[in-house]
C-alpha positions as CSV (number, residue, x, y, z in Angstrom):
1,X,122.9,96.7,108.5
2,X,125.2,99.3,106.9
3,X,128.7,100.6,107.6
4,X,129.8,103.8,106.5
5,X,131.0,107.3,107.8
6,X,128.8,109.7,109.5
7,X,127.8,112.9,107.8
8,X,125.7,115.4,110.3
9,X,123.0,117.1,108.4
10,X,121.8,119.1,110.9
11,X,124.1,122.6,111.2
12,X,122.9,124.0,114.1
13,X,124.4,120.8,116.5
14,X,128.2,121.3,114.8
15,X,130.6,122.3,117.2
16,X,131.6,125.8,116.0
17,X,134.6,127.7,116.5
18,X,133.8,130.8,118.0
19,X,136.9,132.2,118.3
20,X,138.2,135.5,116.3
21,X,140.2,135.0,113.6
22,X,143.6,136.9,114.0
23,X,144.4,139.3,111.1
24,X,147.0,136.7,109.6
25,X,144.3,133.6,109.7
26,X,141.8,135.7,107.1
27,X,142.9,134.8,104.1
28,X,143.7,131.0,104.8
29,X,140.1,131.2,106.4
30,X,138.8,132.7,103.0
31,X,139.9,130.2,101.1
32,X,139.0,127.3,103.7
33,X,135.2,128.2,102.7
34,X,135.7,128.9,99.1
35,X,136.8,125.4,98.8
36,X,134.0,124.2,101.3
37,X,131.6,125.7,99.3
38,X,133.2,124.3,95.3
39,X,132.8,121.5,97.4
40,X,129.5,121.3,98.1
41,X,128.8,122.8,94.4
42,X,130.2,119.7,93.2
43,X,128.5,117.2,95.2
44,X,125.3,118.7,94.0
45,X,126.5,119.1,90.4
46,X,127.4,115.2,90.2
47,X,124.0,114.1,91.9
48,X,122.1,116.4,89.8
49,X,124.3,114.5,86.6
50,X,123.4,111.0,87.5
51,X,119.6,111.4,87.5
52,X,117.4,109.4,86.0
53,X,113.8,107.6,86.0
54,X,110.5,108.9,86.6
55,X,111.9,110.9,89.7
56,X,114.5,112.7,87.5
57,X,112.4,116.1,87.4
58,X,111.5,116.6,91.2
59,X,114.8,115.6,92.3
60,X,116.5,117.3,90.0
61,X,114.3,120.6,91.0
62,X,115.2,120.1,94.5
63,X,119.2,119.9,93.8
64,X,119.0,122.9,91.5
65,X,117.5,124.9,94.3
66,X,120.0,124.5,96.4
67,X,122.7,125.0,93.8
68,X,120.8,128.3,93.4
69,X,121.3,129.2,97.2
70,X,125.4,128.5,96.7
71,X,125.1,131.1,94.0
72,X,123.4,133.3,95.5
73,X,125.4,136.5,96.7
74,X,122.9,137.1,99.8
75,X,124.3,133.9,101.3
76,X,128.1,134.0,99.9
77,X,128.9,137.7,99.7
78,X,127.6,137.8,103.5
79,X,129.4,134.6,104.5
80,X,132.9,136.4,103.0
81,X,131.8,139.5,104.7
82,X,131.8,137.8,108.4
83,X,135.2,136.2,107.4
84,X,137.0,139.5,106.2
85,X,135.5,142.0,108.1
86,X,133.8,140.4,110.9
87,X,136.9,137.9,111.7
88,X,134.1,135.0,112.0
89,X,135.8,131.5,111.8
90,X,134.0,129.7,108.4
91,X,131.9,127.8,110.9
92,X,131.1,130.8,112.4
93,X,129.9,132.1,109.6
94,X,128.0,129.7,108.1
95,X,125.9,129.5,111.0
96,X,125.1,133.4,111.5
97,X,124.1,133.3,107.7
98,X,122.3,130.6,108.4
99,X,120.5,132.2,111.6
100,X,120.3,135.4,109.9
101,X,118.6,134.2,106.4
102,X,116.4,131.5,108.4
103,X,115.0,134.8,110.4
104,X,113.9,136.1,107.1
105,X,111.9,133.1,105.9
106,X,110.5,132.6,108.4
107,X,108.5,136.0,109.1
108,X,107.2,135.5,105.6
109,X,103.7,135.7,105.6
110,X,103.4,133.2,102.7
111,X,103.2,129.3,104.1
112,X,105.3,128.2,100.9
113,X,108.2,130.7,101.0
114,X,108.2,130.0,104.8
115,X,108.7,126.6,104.3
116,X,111.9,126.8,101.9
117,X,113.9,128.0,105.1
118,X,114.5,124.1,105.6
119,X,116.6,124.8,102.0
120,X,118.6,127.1,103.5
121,X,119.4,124.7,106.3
122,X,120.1,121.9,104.2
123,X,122.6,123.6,102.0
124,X,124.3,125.5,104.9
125,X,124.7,121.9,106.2
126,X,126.3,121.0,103.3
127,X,128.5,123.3,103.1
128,X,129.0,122.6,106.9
129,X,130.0,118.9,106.4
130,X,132.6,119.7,103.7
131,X,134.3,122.3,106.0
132,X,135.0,119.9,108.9
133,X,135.2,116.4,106.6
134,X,138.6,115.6,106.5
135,X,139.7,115.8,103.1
136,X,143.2,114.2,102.5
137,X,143.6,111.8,100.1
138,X,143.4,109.0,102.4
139,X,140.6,110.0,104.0
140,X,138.6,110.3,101.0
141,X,139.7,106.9,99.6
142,X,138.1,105.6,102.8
143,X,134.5,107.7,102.8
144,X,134.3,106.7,98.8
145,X,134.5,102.9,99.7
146,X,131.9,102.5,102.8
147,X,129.6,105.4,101.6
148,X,128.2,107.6,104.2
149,X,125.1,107.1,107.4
150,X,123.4,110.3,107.6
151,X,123.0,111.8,111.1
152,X,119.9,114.3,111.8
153,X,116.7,115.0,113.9
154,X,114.7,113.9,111.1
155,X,114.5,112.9,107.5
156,X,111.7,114.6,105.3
157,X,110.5,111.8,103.1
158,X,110.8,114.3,100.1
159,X,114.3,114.4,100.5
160,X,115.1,111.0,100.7
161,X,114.9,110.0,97.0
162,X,118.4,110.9,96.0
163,X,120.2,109.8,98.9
164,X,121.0,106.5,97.2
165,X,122.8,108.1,94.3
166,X,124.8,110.2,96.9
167,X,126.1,106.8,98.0
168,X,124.0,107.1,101.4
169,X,124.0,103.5,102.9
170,X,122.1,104.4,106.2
171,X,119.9,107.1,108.4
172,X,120.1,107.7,111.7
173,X,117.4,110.1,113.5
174,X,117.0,111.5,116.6
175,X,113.6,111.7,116.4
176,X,111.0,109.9,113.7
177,X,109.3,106.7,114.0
178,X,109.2,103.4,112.6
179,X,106.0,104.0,111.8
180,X,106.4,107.4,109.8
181,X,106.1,108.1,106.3
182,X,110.2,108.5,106.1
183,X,111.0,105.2,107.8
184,X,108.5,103.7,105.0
185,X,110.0,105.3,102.5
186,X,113.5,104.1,103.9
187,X,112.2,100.6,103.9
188,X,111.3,101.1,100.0
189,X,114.9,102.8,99.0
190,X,116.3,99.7,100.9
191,X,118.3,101.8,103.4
192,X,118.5,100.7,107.3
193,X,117.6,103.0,109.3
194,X,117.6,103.7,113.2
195,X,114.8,105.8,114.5
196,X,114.6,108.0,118.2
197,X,118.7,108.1,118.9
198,X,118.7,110.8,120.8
199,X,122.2,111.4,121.6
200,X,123.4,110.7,118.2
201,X,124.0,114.4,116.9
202,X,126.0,115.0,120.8
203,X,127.8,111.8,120.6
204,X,128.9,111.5,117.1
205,X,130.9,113.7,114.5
206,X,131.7,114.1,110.6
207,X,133.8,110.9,109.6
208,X,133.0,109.0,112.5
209,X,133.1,105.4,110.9
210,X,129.7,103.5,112.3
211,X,127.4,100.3,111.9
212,X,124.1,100.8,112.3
213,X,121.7,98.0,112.8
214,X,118.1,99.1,111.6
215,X,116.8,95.8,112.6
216,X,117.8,96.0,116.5
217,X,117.7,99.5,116.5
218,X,121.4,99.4,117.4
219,X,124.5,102.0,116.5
220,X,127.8,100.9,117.0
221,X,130.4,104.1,117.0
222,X,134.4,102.9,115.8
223,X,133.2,99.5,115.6
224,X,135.6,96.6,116.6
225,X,137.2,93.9,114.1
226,X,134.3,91.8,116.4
227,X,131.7,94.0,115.5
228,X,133.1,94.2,111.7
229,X,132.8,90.0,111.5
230,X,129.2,90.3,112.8
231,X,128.5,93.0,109.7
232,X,130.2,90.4,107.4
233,X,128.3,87.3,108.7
234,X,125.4,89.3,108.3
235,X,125.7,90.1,105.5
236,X,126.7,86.7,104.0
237,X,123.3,85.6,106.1
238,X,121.1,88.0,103.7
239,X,122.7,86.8,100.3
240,X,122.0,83.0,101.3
241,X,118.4,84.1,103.1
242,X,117.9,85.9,99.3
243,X,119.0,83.2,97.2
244,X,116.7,80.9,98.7
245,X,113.9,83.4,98.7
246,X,114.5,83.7,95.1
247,X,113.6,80.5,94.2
248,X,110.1,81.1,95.5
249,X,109.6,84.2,92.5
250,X,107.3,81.8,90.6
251,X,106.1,80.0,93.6
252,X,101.6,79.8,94.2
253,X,100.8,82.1,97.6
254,X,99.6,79.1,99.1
255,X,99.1,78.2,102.6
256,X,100.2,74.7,104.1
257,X,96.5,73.5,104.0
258,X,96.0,74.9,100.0
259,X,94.0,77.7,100.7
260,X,95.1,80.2,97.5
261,X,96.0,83.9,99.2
262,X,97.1,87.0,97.1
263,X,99.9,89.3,97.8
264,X,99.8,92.9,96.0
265,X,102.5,95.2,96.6
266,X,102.6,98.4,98.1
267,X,104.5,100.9,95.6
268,X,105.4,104.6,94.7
269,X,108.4,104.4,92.9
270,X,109.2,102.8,89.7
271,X,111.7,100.4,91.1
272,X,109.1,99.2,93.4
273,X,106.9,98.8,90.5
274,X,109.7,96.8,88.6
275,X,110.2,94.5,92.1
276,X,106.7,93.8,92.4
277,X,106.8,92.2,88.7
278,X,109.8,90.3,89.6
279,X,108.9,88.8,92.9
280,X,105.3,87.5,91.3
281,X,102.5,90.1,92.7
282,X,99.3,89.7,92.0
283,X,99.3,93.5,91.7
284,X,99.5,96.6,92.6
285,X,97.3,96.8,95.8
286,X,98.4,100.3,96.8
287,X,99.9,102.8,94.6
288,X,100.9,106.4,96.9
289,X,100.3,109.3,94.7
290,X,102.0,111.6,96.4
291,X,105.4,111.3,94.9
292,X,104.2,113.7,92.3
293,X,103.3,116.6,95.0
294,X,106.1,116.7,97.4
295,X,108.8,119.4,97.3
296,X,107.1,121.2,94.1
297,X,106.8,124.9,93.3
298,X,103.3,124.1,91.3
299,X,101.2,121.4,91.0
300,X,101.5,118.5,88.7
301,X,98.8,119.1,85.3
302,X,96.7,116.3,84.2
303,X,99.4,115.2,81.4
304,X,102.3,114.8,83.9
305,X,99.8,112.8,86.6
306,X,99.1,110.7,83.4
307,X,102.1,109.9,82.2
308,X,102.9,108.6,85.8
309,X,99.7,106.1,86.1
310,X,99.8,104.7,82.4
311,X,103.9,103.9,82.9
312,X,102.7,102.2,85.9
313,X,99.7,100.4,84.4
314,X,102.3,99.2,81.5
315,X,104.6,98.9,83.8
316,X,102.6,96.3,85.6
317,X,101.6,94.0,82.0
318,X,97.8,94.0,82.6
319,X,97.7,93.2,86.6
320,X,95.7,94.7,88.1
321,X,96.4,98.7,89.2
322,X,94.9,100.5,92.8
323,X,95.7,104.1,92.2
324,X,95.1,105.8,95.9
325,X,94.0,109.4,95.1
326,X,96.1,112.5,97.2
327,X,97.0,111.8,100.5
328,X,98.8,115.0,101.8
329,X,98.8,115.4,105.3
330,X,99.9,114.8,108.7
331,X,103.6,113.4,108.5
332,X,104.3,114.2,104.8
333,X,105.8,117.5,103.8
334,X,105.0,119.2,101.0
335,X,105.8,122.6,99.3
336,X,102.5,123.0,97.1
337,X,101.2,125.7,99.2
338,X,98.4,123.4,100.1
339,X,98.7,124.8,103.4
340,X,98.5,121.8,105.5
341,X,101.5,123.1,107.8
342,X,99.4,125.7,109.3
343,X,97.0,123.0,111.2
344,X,97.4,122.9,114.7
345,X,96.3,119.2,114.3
346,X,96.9,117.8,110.3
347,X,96.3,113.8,111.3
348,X,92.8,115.5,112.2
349,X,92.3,117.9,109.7
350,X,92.2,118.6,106.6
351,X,93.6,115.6,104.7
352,X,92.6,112.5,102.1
353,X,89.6,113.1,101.1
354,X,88.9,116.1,103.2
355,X,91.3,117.9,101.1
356,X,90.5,116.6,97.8
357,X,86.5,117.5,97.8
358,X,87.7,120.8,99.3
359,X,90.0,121.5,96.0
360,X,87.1,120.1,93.4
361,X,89.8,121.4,90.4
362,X,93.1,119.8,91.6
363,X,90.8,116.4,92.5
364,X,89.2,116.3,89.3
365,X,93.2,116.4,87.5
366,X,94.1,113.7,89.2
367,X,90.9,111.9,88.4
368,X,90.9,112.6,85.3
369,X,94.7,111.4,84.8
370,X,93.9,108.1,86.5
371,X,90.5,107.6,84.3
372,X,93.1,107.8,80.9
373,X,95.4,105.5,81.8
374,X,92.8,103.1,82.4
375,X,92.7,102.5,79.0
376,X,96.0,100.7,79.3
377,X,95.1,98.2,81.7
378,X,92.9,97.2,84.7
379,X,92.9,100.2,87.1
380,X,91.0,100.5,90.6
381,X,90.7,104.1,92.6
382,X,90.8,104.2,96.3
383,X,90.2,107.1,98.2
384,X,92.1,107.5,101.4
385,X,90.6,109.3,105.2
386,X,87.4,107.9,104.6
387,X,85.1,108.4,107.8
388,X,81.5,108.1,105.7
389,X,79.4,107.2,102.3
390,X,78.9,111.0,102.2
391,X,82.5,111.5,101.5
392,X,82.0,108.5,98.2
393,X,78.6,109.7,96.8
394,X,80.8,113.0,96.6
395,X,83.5,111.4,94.9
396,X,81.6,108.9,92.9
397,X,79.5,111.8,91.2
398,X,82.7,113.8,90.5
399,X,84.8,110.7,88.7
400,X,81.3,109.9,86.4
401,X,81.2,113.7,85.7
402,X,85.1,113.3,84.7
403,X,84.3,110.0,82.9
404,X,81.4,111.4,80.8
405,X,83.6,114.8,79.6
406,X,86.3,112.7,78.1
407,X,84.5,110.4,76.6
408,X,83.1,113.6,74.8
409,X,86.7,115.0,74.3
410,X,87.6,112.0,72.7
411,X,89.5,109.7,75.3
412,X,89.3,106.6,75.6
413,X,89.1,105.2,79.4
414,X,88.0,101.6,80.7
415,X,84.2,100.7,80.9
416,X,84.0,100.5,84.7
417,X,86.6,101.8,87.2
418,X,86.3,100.4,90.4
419,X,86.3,103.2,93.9
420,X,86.9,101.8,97.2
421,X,87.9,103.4,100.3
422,X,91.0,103.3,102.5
423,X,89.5,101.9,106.1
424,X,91.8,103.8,108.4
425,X,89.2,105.7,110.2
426,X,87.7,104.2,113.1
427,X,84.3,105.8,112.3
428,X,84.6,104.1,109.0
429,X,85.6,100.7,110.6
430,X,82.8,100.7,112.9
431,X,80.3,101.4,110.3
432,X,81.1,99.8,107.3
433,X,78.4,97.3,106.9
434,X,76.8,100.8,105.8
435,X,79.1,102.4,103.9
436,X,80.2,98.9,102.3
437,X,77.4,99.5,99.9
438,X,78.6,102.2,98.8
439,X,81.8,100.9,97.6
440,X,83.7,98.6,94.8
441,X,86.0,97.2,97.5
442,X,87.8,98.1,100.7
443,X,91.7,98.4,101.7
444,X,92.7,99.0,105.6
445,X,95.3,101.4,106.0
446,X,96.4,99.8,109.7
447,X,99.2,102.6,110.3
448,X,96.7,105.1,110.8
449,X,93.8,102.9,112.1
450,X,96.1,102.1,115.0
451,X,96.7,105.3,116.1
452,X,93.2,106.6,115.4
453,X,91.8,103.7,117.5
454,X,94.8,104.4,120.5
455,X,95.4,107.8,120.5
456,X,98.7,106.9,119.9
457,X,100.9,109.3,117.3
458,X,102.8,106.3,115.2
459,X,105.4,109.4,114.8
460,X,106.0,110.5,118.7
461,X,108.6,107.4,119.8
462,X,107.8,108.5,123.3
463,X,104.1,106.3,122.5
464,X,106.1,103.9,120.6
465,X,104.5,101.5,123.4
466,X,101.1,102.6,123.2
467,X,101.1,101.9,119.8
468,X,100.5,98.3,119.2
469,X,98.4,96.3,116.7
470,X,98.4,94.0,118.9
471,X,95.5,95.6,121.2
472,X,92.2,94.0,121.6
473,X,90.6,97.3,120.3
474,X,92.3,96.8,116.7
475,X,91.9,93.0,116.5
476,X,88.4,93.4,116.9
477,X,87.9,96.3,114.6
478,X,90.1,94.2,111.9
479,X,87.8,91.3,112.2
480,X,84.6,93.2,112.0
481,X,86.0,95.0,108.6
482,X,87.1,91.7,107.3
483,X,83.7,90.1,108.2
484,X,81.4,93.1,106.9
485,X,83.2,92.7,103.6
486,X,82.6,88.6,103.2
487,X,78.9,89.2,104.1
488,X,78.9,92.0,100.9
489,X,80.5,90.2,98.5
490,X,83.1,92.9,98.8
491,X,86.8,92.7,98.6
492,X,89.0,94.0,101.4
493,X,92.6,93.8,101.5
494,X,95.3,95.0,104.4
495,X,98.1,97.5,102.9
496,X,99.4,98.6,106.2
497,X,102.6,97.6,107.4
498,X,101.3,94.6,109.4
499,X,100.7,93.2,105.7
500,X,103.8,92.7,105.2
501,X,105.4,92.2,108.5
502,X,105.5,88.4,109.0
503,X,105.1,88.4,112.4
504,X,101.6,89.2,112.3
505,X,100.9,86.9,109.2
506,X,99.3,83.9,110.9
507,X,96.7,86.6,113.1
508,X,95.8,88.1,109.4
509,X,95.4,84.6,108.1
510,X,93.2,84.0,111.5
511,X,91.4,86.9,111.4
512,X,90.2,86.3,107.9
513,X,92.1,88.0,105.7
514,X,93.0,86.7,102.2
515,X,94.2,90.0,99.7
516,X,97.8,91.3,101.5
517,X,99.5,94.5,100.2
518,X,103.2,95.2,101.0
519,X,106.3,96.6,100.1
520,X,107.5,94.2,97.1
521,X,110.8,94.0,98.9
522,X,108.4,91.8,102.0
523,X,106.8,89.8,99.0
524,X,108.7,86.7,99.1
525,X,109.3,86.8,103.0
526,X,105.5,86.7,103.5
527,X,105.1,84.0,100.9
528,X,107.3,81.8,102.4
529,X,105.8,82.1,105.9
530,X,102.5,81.7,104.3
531,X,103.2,78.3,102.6
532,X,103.8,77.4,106.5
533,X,100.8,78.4,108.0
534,X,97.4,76.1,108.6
535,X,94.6,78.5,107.7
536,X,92.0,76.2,109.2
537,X,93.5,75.7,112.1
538,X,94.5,79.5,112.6
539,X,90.7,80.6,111.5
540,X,89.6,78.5,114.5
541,X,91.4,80.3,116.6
542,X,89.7,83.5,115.6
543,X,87.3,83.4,118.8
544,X,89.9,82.9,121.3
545,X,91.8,86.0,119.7
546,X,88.7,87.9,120.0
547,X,88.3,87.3,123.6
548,X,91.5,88.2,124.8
549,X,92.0,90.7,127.2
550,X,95.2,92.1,126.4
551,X,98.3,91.5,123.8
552,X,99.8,88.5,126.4
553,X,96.6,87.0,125.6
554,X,96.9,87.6,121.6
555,X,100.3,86.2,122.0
556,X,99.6,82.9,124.2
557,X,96.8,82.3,121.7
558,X,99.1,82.3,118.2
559,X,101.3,80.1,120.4
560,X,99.2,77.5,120.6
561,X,99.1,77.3,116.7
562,X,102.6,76.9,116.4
563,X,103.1,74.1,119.1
């Protein structure tokens, strides 16, 4: 839950003032978005000062943009020029420069300059929210303490990073899923977050105070002193729920009956990496490489990707490292020019390792970068969209042809590095006791093996019922992967967001499954419902599960082993 005041991102839904200024309003207007705009100059300049970490540089790229836009006399000689001349209200104003500059971006030819017209709309909403906040004394005294919900269509998951240090305590969108990259990403930064509101950006304004329940799903506008005791309670409930938690850090992932299960975390930031330490994983099971791609003018070289991996491989003390390779595509943005955008389909094209054999140079940096910092520590390379053993000869030959050059320059990398493939693919799940030899080990990626196997967009909330891991169809395919790797000798573990989701922990245990990966923040959550769960008993349950006819079946099933 979070409590805070809502700040609409989105311009184009303010209410705007369309009436003409009179000849004696100018100058007060004038100055009204002068000090709009200092404003928003400020916020950026203090975000842009308390940077830090690993993320410092691409944040800090993405707030000096925009500073760049509030300097830039196209946007603020024009947005004057409506005020003076034009008798535009401020609001007015901002959204006919908007409109008029947004025009212009987008009948660029060039994919990347196309995309930066979101820039424009973020700053113009900026600049937006600090024209109608209310701004007395008071009023900021209030917004300081309870930080601020953001209120928008949608989130790009590349500009979610520094919301925390802009004292952002909760998103709400319109749109989105709870499934999609950002809500993942949200559940990593810690922030609650309600997805599909659609009347949010009608119903709510700047300043409106709110309490959002990301649990429920639930959005309480001007909430009562009722409504305020439940936020307390609750949040009194989470410290004592944590503290007891916490005591199971050093705790054996053990299940009732002593049957020894490992829990890797899911990570992509270096506080996740730092969690994952704390709360006793067994590794890093899953380790999204994208971070170092989004919202960039130029591709990262082989030093910076390297600098990245070893921290994390030090970071982790000699546990043991899954570096997935690129994984642009579908519902993460990027500003690489890749040129991903321009797909009428990207969850079907060109993405994983479709993109990565297609750009042999920018897959052999990465490789390369991930091959150096073995030398500091057991490292492991997955490779993600895998739909054949095609796709890993391809990529095996490239990493020994990247291994073998520098060795020659001089570098020193590990002996062996283990490839496996993300199992996410139906194609893949389906025939894996053929590809399985061509393989290290095997993760499943059950986000996109759901909708694969339903035809189900995990993004579109108007199939949020159709999708379901739940269904008979991904069950089975689950217990065939899980089986195909015992009968190899071959490690498979789950990374999706079932893994760390205990209420599908006992049909994983049932199903076979030993090796979880999660977001370090589900670690102890999932230990602790593991230490009550029977493995025997749920593994003989396996058949039944696998004859069900539909989730009511799954369900009655599990039942049973809790009675």
């Amino acid at each position: 839950m979070a409590l805070g005041r809502a700040r609409l991102v989105q311009p184009s839904q303010y209410v705007i003032d369309e009436r003409p200024l009179d000849p004696e309003e100018v100058d007060a207007e004038a100055q009204r978005l002068q000090l709009a705009l200092d404003t928003a100059r400020t916020e950026l300049k203090s975000i842009r000062d308390k940077l830090h970490g690993a993320l410092a540089r691409e944040v800090g790229e993405f707030i000096d943009a925009h500073s760049l836009l509030l300097e830039d006399p196209e946007l603020t000689h024009g947005l004057f020029d409506l005020v003076r001349r034009g008798r535009y209200r401020a609001g007015a104003a901002l959204k006919l420069q908007r409109d008029r500059l947004a025009a212009v971006f987008e009948a660029m030819d060039d994919p990347y300059l196309r995309s930066r017209r979101e820039d424009i709309d973020h700053v113009i909403g900026r600049v937006q929210a600090a024209l109608t906040r209310d701004v007395t004394a008071a009023e900021r005294q209030i917004a300081s303490r309870v930080g601020t919900v953001l209120i928008g269509d949608a989130i790009a998951p590349a500009d979610m990073t520094h919301l925390p240090a802009q004292g952002v305590l909760g998103l709400v969108c319109t749109g989105s899923s709870p499934l999609g990259h950002s809500a993942i990403l949200a559940r990593s930064l810690r922030l609650p977050m309600v997805v599909g509101a659609h009347d949010a950006l009608a119903v709510l304004r700047d300043d409106d105070l709110v309490l959002i329940d990301g649990e429920r799903g639930q959005i309480v506008v001007h909430p009562t002193a009722q409504d305020l005791a439940r936020y307390r309670q609750q949040q009194r409930d989470a410290q004592r729920e944590g503290q007891r938690l916490a005591q199971l850090v050093h705790a054996e992932t053990r299940t009732r009956d002593g049957a020894d299960i490992r829990l890797h975390a899911n990570a992509e930031l270096p506080d996740e990496v730092a969690m994952a330490r704390h709360c006793g994983a067994a590794g890093i099971g899953l380790y999204r490489t994208e971070f170092l791609f989004l919202q960039r003018r130029e591709l990262p070289d082989e030093e910076e990707q390297f600098d990245a991996y070893r921290n994390l491989v030090l970071g982790m003390g000699g546990l043991p490292v899954t570096v997935r390779t690129l994984d642009l595509g579908a519902d993460k943005a990027h500003g690489t020019g890749l040129g991903l955008r321009e797909e009428e389909n990207p969850a079907l094209g060109v993405r994983g390792v479709r993109l990565a054999l297609r750009r042999p140079v920018l897959f052999a940096t990465q490789l390369r970068a991930i091959l150096r910092a073995s030398a500091y520590g057991p490292v492991r390379v997955l490779v993600p969209m895998v739909t054949g053993p095609e796709e890993i000869r391809a990529v095996r030959s490239l990493l020994q042809r990247c291994a073998r050059d520098l060795r020659s320059e001089g570098h020193e990398i590990a002996d062996q590095v283990e490839l496996g493939a993300m199992i996410e693919v139906p194609a893949a799940a389906i025939a894996l006791p053929s590809l399985i030899r061509h393989i290290d080990f095997a993760a499943i990626g059950t986000n996109d093996l759901v909708q694969y196997t339903l035809a189900a967009d995990r993004n579109n909330d108007a199939l949020s019922t159709l999708y379901d891991p739940l269904h008979p169809a991904v069950l089975r395919l689950l217990a065939g992967i899980l089986a195909s790797g015992a009968r190899a000798g071959k490690a498979v573990s789950l990374c999706g967001e079932m893994a760390g989701d205990t209420r599908h922990t006992a049909l994983l245990l049932a199903l076979g499954l030993t090796d979880f990966s999660m977001h370090p923040a589900s670690l102890l959550q999932v230990r602790d419902a593991l230490s009550r769960c029977d493995r025997g008993r749920l593994r003989a349950l396996a058949p039944r599960l696998l004859r069900a006819a539909d989730r009511a079946g799954i369900e009655r099933v599990l039942a049973r082993a809790d009675a």
